[in-house]
The first five atom37 places (N, CA, C, CB, O) and aatype in JSON, in Angstrom:
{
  "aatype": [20, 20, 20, 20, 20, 20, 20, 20, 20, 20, 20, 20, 20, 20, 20, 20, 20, 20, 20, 20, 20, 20, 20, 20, 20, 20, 20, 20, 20, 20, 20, 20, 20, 20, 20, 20, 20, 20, 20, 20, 20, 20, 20, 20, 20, 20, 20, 20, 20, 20, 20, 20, 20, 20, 20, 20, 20, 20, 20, 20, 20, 20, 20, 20, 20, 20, 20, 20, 20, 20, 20, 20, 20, 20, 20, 20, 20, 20, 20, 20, 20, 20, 20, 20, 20, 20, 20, 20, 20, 20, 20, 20, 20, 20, 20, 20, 20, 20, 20, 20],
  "atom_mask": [
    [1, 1, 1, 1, 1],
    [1, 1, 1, 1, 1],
    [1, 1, 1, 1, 1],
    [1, 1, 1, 1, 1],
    [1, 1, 1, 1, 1],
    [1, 1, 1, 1, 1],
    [1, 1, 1, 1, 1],
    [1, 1, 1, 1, 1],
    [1, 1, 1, 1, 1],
    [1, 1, 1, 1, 1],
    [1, 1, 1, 1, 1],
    [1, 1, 1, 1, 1],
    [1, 1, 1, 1, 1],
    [1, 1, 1, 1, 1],
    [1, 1, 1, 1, 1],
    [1, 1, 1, 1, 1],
    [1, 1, 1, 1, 1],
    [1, 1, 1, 1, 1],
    [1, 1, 1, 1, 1],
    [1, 1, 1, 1, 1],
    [1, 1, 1, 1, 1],
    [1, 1, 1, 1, 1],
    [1, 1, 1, 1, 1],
    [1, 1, 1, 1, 1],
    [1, 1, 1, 1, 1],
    [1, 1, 1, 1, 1],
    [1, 1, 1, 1, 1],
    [1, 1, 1, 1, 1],
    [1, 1, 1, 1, 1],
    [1, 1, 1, 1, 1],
    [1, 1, 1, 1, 1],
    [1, 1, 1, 1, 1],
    [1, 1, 1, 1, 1],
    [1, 1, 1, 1, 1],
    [1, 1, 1, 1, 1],
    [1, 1, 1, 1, 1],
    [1, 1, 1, 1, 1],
    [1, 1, 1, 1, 1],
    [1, 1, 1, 1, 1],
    [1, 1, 1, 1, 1],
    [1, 1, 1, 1, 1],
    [1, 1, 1, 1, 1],
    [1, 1, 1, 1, 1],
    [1, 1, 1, 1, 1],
    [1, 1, 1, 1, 1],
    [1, 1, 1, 1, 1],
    [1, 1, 1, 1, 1],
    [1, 1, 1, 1, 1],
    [1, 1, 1, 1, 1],
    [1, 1, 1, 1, 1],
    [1, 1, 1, 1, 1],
    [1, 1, 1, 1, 1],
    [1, 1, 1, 1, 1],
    [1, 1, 1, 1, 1],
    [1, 1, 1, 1, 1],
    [1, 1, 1, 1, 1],
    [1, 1, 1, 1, 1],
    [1, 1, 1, 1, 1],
    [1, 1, 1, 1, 1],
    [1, 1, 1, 1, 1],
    [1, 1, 1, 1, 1],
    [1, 1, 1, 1, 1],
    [1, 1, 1, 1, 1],
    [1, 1, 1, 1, 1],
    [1, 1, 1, 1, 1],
    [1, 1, 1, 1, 1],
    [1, 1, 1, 1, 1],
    [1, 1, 1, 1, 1],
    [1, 1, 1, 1, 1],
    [1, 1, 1, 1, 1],
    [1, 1, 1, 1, 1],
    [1, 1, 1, 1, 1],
    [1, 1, 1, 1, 1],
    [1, 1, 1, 1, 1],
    [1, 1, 1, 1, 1],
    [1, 1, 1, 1, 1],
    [1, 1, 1, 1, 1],
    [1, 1, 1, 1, 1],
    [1, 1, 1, 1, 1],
    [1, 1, 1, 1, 1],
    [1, 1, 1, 1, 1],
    [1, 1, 1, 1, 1],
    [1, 1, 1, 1, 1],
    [1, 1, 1, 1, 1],
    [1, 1, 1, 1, 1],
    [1, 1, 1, 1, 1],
    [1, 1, 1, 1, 1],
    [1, 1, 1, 1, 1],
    [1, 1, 1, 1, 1],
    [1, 1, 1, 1, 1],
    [1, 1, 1, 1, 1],
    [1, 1, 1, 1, 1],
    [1, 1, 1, 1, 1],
    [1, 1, 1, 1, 1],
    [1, 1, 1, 1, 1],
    [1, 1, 1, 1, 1],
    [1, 1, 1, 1, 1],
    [1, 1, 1, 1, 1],
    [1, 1, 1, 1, 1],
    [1, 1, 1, 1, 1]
  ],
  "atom_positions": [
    [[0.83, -1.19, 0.0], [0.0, 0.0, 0.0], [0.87, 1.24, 0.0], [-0.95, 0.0, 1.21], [1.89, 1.11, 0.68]],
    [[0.74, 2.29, -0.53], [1.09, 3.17, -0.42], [0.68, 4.68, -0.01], [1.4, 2.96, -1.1], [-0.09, 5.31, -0.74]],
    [[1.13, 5.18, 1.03], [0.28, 6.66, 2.06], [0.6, 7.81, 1.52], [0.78, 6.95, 3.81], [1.72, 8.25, 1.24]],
    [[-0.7, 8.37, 1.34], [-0.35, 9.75, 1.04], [-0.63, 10.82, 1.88], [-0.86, 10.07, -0.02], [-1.73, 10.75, 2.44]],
    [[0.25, 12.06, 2.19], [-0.26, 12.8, 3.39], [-1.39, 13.81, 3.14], [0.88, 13.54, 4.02], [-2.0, 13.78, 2.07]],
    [[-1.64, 14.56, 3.95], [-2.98, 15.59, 4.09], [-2.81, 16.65, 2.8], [-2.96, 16.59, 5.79], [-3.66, 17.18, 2.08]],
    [[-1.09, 16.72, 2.82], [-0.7, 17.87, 2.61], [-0.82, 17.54, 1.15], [0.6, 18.35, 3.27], [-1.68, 18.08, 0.47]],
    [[0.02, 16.68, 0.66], [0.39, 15.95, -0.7], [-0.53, 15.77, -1.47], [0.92, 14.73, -0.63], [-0.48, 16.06, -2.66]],
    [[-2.14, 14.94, -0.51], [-3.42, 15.14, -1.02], [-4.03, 16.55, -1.54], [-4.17, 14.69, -0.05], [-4.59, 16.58, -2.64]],
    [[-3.9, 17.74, -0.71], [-4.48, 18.47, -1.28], [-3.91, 19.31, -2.1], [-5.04, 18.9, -0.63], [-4.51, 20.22, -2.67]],
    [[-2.71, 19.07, -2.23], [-2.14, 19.94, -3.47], [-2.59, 19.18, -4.67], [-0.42, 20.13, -3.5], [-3.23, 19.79, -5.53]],
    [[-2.3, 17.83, -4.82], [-2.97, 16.81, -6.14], [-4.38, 17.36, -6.43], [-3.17, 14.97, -5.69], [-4.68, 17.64, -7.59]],
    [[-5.09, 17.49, -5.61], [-6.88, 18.12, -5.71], [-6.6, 19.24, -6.3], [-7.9, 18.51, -4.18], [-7.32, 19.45, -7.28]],
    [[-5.53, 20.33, -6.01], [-5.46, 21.86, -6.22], [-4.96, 21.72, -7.81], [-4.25, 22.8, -5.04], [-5.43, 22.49, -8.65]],
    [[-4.04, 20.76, -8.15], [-3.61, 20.38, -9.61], [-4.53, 19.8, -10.37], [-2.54, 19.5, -9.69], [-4.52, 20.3, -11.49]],
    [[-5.55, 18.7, -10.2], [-6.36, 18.45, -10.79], [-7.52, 19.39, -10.87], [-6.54, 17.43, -10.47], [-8.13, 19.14, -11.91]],
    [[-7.98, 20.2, -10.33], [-9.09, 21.0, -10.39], [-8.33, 22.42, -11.68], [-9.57, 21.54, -8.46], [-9.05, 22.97, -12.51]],
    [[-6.61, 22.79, -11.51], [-6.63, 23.7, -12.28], [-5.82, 23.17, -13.83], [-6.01, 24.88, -11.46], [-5.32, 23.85, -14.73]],
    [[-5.91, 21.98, -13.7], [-5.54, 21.24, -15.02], [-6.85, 20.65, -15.59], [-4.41, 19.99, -14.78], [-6.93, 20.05, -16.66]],
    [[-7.95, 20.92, -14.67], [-9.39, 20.18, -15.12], [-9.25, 18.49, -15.76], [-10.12, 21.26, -16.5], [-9.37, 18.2, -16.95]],
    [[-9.03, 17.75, -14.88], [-8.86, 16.72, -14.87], [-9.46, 15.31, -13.61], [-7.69, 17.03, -15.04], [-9.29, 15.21, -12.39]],
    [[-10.0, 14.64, -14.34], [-10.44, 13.82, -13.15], [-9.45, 11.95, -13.29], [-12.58, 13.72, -13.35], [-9.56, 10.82, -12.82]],
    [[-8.77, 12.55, -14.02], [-7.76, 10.76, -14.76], [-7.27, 9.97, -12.99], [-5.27, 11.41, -16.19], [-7.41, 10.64, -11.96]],
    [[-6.86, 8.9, -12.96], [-6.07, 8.98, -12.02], [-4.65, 9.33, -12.14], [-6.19, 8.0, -11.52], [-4.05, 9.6, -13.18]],
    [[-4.2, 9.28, -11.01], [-2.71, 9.85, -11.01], [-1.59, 8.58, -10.71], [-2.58, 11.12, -9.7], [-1.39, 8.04, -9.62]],
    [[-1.03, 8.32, -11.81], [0.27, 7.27, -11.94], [1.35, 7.36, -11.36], [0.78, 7.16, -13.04], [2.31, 7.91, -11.89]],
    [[1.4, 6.76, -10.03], [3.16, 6.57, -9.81], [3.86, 6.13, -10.07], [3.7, 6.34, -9.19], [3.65, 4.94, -9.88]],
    [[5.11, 6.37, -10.61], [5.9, 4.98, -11.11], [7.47, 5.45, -10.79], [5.62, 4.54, -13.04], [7.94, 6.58, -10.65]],
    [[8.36, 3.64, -10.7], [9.63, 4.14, -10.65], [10.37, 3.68, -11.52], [10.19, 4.01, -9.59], [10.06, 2.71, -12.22]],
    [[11.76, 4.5, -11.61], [12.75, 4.71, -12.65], [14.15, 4.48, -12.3], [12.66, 6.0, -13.13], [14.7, 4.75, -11.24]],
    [[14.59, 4.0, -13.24], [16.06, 3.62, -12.55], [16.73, 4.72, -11.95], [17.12, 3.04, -13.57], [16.54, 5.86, -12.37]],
    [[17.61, 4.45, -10.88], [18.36, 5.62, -10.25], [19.36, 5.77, -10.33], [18.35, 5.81, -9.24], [19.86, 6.82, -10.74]],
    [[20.19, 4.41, -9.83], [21.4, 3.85, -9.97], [22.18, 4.22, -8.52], [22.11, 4.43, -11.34], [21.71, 3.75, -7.48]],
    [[23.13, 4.91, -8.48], [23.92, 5.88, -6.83], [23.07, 6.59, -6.38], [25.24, 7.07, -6.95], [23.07, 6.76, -5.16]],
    [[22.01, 7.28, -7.26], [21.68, 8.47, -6.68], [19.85, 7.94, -5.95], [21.78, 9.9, -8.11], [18.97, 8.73, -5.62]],
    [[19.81, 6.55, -5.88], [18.89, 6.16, -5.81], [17.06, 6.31, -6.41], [19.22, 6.25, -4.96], [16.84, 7.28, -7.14]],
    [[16.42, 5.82, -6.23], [15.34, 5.38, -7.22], [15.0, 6.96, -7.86], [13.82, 4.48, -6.35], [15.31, 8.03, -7.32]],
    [[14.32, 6.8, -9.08], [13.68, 8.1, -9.78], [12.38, 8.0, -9.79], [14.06, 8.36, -11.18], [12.13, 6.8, -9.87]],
    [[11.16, 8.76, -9.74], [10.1, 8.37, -9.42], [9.14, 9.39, -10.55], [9.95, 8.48, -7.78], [9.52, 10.49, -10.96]],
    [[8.21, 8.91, -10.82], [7.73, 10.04, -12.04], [6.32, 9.69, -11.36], [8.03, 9.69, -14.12], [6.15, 8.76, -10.56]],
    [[5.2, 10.69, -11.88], [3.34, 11.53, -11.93], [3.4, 11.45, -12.86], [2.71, 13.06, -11.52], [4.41, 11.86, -13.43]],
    [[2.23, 10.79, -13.63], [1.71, 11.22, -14.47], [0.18, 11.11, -14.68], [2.34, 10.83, -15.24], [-0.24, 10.13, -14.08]],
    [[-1.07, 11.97, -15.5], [-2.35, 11.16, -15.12], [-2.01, 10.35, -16.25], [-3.97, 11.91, -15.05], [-1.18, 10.56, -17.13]],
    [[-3.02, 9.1, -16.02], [-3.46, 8.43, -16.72], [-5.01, 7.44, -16.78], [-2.48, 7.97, -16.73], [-5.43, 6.63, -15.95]],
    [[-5.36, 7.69, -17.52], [-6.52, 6.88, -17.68], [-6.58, 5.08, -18.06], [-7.16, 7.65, -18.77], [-7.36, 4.18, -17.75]],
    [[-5.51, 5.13, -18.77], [-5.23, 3.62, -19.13], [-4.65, 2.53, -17.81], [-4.0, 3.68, -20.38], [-3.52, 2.35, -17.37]],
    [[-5.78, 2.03, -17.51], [-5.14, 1.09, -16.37], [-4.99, -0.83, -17.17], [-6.6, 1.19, -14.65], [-5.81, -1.45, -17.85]],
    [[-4.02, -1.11, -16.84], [-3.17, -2.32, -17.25], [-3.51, -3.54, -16.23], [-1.48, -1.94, -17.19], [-3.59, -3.3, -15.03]],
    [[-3.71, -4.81, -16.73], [-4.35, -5.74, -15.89], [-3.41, -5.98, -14.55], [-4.61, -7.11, -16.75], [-3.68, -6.55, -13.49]],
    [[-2.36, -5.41, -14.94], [-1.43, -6.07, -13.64], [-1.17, -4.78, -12.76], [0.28, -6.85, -14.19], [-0.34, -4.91, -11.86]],
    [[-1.88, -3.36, -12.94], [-1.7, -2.04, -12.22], [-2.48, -2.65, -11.18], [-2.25, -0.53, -12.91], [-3.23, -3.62, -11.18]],
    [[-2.01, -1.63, -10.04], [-2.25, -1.64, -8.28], [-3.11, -0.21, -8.69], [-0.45, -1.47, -6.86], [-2.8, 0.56, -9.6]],
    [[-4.64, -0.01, -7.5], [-5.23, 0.57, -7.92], [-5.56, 0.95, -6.58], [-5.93, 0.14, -8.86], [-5.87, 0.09, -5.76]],
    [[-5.52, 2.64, -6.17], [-5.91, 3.21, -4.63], [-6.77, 4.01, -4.84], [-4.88, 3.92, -3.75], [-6.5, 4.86, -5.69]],
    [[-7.52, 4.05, -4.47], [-8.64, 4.98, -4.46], [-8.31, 5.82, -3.03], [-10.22, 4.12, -4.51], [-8.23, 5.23, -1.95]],
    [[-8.13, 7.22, -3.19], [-7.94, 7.97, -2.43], [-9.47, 8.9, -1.6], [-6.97, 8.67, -3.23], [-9.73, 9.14, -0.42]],
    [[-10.13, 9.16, -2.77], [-11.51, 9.53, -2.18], [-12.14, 9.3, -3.4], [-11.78, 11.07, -1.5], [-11.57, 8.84, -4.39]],
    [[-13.92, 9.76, -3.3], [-14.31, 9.72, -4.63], [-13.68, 10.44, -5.98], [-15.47, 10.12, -4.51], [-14.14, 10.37, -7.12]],
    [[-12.38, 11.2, -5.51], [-12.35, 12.29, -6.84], [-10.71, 11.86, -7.3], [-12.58, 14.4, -6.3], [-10.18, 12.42, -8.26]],
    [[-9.97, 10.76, -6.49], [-8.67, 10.67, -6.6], [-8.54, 8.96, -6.83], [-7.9, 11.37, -5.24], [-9.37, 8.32, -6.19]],
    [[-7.75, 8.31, -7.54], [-7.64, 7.18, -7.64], [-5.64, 7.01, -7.72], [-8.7, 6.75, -8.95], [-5.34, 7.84, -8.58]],
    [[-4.88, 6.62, -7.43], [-3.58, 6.19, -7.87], [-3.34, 5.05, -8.35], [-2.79, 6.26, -7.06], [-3.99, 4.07, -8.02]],
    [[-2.57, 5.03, -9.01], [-1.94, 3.72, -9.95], [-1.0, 3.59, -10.14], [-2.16, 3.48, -11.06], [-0.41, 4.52, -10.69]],
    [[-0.23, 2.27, -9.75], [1.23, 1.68, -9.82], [1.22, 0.64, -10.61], [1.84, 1.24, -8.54], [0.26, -0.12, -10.57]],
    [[2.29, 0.4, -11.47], [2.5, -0.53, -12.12], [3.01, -1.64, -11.51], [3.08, -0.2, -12.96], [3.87, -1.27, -10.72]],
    [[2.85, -3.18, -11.52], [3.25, -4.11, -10.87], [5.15, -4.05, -10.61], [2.61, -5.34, -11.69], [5.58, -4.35, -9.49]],
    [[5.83, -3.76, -11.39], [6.87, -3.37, -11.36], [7.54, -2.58, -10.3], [6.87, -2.94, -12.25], [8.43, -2.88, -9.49]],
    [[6.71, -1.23, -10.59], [7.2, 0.15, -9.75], [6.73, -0.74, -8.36], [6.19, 2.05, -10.15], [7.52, -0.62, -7.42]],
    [[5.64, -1.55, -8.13], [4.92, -1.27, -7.01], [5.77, -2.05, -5.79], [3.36, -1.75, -7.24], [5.75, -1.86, -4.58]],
    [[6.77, -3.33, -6.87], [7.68, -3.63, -5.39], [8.19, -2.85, -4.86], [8.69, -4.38, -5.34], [8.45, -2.98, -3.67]],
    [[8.56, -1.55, -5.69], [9.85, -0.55, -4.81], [8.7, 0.31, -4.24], [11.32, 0.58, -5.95], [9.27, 0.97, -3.37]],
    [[7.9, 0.52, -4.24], [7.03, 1.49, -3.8], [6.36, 0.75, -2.63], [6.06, 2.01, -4.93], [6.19, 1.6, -1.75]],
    [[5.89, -0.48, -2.22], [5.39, -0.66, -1.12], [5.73, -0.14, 0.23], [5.4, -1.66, -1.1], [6.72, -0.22, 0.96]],
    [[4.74, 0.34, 0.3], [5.38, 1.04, 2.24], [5.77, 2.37, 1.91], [7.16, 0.16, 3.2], [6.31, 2.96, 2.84]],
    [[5.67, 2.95, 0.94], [6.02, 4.54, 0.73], [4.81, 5.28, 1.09], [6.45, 4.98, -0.86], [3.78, 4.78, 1.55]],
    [[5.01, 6.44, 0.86], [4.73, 7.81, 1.35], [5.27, 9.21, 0.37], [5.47, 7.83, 2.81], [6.35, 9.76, 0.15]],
    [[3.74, 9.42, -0.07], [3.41, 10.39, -0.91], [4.07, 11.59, -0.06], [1.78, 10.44, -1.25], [4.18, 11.15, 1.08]],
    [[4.5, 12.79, -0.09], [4.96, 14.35, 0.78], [4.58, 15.28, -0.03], [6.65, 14.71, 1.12], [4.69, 15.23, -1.26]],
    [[4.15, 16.11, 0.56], [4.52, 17.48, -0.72], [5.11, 18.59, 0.38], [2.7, 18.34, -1.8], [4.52, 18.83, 1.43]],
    [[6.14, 19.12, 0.07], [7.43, 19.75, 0.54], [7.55, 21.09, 0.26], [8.56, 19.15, -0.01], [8.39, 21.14, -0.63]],
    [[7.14, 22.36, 0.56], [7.69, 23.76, 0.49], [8.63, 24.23, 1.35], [6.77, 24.6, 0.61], [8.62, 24.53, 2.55]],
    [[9.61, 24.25, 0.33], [10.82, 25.24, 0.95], [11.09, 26.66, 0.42], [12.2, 24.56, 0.73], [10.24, 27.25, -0.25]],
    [[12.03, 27.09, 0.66], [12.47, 28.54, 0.72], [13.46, 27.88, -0.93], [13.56, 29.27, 2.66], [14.42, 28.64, -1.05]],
    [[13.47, 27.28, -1.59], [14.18, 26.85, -3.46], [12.74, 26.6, -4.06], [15.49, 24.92, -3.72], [12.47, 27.09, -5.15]],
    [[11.71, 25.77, -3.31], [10.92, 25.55, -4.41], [10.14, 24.58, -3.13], [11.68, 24.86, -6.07], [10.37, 24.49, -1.93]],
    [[8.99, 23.83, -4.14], [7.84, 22.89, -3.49], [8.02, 21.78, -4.31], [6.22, 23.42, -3.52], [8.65, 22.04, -5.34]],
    [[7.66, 20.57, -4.17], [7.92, 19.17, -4.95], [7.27, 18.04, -4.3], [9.47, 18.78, -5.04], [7.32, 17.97, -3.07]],
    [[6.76, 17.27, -4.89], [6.28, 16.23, -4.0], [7.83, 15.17, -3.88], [4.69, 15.38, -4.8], [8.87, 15.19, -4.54]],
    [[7.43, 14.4, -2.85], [8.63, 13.88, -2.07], [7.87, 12.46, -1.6], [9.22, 15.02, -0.66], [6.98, 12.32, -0.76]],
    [[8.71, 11.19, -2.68], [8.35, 9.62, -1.95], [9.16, 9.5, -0.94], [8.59, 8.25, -2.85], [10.26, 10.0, -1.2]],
    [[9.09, 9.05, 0.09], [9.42, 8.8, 1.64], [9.24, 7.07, 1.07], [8.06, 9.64, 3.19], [8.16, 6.51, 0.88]],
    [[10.66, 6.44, 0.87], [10.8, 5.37, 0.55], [11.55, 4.26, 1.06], [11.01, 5.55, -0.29], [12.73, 4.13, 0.75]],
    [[10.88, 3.32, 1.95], [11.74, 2.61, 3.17], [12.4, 1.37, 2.74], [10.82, 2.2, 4.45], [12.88, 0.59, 3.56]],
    [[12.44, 1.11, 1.16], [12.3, -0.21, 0.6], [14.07, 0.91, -0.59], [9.98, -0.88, -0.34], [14.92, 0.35, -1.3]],
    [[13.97, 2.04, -0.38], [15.33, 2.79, -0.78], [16.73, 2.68, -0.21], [15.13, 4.05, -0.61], [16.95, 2.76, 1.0]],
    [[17.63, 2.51, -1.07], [18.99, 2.11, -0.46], [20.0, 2.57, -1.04], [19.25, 0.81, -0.39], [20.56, 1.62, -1.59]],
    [[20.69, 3.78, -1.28], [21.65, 4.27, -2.11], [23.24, 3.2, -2.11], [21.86, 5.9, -1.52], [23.77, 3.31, -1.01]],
    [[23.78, 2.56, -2.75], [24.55, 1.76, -2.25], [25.64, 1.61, -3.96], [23.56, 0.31, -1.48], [24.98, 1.3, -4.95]],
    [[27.0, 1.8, -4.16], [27.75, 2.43, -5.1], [28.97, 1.68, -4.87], [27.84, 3.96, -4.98], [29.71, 1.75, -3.89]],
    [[29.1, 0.9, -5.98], [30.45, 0.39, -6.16], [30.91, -1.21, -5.66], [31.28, 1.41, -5.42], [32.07, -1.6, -5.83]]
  ]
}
């Protein structure tokens, strides 16, 4: 399963309402290599027989690909404002930077 916070949630609502969109929202991961995992958003409407499927409320759904979803189990959606910028942020316990 994967958690998303209060915060993370309502910025996704604040993006879908000004992108006018109701798709769900795709997590997925990407190779990293040293610098550990890469993680991409995207919506999508096309769900795949082997996608993981969360329904967040009636207006939010997420989707992981069977793939992404081993590295993603046990994560944690963030969304992060600092004094450089704002970003959402996976909180990933199944992550291991490890080189050489």
């Amino acid at each position: 399963m994967i958690q998303i916070t209060d915060k993370a949630f309502s910025q996704i609502r604040q993006i879908m309402i000004e992108e006018d969109t109701s798709e769900p929202l795709r997590v997925y991961v990407q190779g990293g290599g040293c610098s550990g995992f890469t993680y991409g958003f995207t919506w999508d409407w096309e769900k795949n027989e082997d996608d993981f499927e969360f329904p967040i409320d009636d207006n939010l759904n997420i989707m992981v690909d069977a793939l992404s979803m081993q590295y993603l189990q046990g994560s944690t959606i963030k969304f992060k404002m600092e004094l450089m910028g704002s970003n959402f942020v996976i909180e990933n316990p199944n992550a291991t930077n490890k080189c050489g």
